[in-house]
Structures are given as C-alpha cells and as structure tokens.
C-alpha positions in Angstrom: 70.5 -164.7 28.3 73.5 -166.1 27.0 74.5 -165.3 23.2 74.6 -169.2 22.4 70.9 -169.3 24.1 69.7 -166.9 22.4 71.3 -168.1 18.9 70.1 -171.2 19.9 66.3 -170.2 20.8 65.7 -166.9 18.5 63.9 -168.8 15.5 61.2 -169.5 18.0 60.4 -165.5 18.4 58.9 -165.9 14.8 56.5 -168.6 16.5 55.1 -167.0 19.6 52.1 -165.0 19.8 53.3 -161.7 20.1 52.6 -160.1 23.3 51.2 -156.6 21.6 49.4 -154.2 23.4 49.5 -156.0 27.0 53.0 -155.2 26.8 53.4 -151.9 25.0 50.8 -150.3 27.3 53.6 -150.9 30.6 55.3 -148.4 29.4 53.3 -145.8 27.6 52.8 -142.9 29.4 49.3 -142.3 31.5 46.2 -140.8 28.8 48.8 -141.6 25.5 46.1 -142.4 22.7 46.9 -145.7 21.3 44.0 -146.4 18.6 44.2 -144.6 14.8 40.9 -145.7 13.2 39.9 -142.2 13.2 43.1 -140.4 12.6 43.9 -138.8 8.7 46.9 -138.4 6.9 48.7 -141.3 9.1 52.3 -141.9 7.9 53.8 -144.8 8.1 58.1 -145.9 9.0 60.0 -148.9 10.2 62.3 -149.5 12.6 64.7 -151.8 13.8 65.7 -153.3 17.2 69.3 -155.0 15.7 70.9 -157.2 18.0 75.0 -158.6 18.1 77.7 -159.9 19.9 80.6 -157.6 21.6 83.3 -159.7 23.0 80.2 -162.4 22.7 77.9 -160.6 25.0 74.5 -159.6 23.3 73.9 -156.1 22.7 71.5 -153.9 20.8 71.5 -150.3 19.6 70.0 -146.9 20.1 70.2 -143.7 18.8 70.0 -140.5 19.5 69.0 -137.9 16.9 70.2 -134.8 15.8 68.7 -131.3 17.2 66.4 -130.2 14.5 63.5 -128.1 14.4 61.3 -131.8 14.2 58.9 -133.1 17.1 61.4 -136.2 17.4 64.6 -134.1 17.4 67.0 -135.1 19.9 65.2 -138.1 21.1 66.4 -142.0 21.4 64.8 -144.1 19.1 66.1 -147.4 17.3 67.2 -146.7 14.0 64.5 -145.9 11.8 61.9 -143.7 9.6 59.5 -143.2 7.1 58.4 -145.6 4.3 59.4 -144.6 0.8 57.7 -145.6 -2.4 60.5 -147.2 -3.3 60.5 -149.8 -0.5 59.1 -152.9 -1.6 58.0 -153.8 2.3 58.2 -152.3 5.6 61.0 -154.5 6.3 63.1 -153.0 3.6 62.0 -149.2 5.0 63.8 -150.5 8.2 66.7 -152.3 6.3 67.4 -149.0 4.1 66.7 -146.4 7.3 69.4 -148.7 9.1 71.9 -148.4 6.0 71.1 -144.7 6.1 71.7 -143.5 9.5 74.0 -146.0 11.1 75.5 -147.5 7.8 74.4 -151.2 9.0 74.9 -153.6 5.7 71.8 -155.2 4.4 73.6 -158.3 3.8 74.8 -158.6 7.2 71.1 -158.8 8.4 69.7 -161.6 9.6 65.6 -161.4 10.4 64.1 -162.9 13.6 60.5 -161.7 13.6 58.2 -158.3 13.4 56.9 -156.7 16.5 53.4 -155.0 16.9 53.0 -151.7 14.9 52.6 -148.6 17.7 50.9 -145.4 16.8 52.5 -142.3 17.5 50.2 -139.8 18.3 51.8 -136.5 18.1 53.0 -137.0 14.2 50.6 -139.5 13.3 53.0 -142.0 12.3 52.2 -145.6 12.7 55.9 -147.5 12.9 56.4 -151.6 12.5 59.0 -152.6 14.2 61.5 -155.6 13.4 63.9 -157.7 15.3 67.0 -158.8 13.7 70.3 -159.8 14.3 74.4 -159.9 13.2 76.9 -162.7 13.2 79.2 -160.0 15.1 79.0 -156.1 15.6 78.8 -153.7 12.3 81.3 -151.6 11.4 78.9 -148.5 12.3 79.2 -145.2 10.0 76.9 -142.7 11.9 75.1 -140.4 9.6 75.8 -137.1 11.4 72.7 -135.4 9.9 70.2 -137.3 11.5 72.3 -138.9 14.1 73.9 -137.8 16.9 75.6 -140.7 18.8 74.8 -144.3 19.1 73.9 -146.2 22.3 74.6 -149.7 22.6 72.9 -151.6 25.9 73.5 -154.8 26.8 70.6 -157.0 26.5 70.8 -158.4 29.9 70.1 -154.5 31.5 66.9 -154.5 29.5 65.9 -158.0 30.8 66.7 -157.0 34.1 63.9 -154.9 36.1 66.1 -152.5 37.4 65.9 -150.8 34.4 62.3 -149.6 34.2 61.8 -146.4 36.5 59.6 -143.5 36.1 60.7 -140.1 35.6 59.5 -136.6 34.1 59.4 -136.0 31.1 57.9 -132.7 29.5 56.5 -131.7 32.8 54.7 -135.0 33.5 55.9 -138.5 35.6 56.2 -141.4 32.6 57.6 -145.3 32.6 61.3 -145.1 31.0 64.0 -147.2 30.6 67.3 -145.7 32.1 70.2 -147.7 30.5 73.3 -146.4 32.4 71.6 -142.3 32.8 70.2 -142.6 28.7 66.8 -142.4 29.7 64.2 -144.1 26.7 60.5 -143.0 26.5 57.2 -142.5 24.6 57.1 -145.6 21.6 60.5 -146.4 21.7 59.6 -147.9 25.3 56.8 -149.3 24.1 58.6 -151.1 21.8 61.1 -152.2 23.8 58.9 -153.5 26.3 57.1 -156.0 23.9 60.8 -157.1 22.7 61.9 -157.9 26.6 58.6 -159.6 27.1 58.6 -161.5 24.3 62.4 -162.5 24.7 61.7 -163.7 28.2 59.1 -165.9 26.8 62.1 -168.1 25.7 63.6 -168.8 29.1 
C-alpha cells in the first residue's frame, strides 16, 4: 500500500469491525491459552504499532529489549508496558511507554484506532494495543535501559505472505514473522496479525 493510500484510507480503520481473535489466533502458538476470566492478579500495559514515512515509503517499528533477568527480556515487541496510575487511559500508557523507551513525542502522534486486547499468559498481562501514525519519521532517542535496538519494517513485507514462516522457538515449532532474519513471535505476532488483516481490509 502506497503512503498516499494509506493517508488517504486510514480513518476508515476506526470504522471496521475489528478482526480480533480470528486473526490473533494465525499466529499464536499451538495450546497458547487465550481466555483470562479465571486468571488473578492480571496486569494490565499498552502498546503501540506507530506507523511513518521514510523517503515516503510506510514503515513501522519494533524493538528489541534489553537482557534482563524479566520473562520478556531480549524479545521484539512494539514499544510498550505497564499501565501506571497516573495514566488517565490506556492510550496515554502507550503514548508515555513510547516517550519512554524510544523518545517518540506525544504531539507528533496522530491516532488511527485500537486493536483487540491479547492476554499474555506467562506474566498475566493483558496488553491493548493502538495504531497510530507520524507526518514523517521521529527523531528516535533509544532508552538504552530497556531497549536494545530498534527495528523498522516496511509495511509492505508485513502485508506480503512471504513473511509468515514457522520456526522453533523454546524447543517447540511456532507461526513467526521473519522481517529480514528478526524473527517476531508469541503476542507481538498476534498483534501484528490483526493489524495486517485489518489493513488489508482497505484494499
């Protein structure tokens, strides 16, 4: 999709029914629990799936996080984390996470729509995820304690089908997205496949 297409056609991703689960499920791996009702202590984060133009071909970005002694150490996720008391919304968690880790401007944010929440099983997070854009690409100030490198992937490989493969991961075979050897699993995928279904509505 073309950036003036998609400038053209991305007001309508706040009208369509959101594909959810139907898509999510393509690429969460086999026996991953997806339901919460019964889960305690859930915590709860935002994310964002940030969009923009480089040399006015659309991108998005990625991270990848710092090696800590966390379960999500060292994994690519979209920038993102946990809701504060602060935080009027989940949309300003995912605004202020942004800020934090990749020094994104709030100002320069424009919103497009939310995605469907995904539970994440092994730290009993449930994380709503946003789509939003820029007028042209940040001036990006990694946070080197929780970050370490960003990934930016044109949005035409995540459209295209080439770039859904399987692949093992922790000693079992699981859906990924491989976007040029960076390989994206677990909700992050999940997420990511709602997004390119949803965007492909528009065509």
């Amino acid at each position: 999709m073309k950036l003036n297409e998609f400038l053209l056609k991305s007001p309508k991703l706040n009208e369509i029914s959101k594909p959810g689960i139907k898509s999510q499920l393509k690429m969460s791996p086999q026996g991953r629990e997806i339901y919460y009702e019964k889960n305690n202590n859930l915590r709860y984060a935002a994310t964002t799936m940030l969009f923009y133009p480089i040399k006015k071909i659309l991108h998005f970005c990625l991270i990848r996080r710092t090696i800590k002694n966390t379960i999500h150490s060292n994994q690519i996720a979209f920038p993102g984390g946990e809701k504060e008391k602060s935080d009027k919304s989940f949309w300003d968690t995912a605004l202020r996470e942004m800020n934090e880790e990749i020094g994104v401007k709030e100002d320069q944010v424009i919103y497009l729509t939310k995605l469907s929440k995904v539970f994440i099983p092994v730290s009993n997070f449930i994380v709503f995820p946003y789509m939003a854009r820029t007028n042209k690409r940040p001036v990006f100030l990694i946070n080197q304690n929780e970050v370490d490198y960003l990934i930016e992937v044109k949005l035409s490989k995540l459209l295209s089908k080439s770039s859904i493969v399987t692949s093992k991961v922790i000693n079992r075979k699981v859906p990924i997205f491989d976007f040029d050897g960076e390989q994206v699993w677990g909700a992050t995928a999940m997420i990511l496949a709602e997004a390119r279904d949803l965007i492909l509505l528009l065509k």
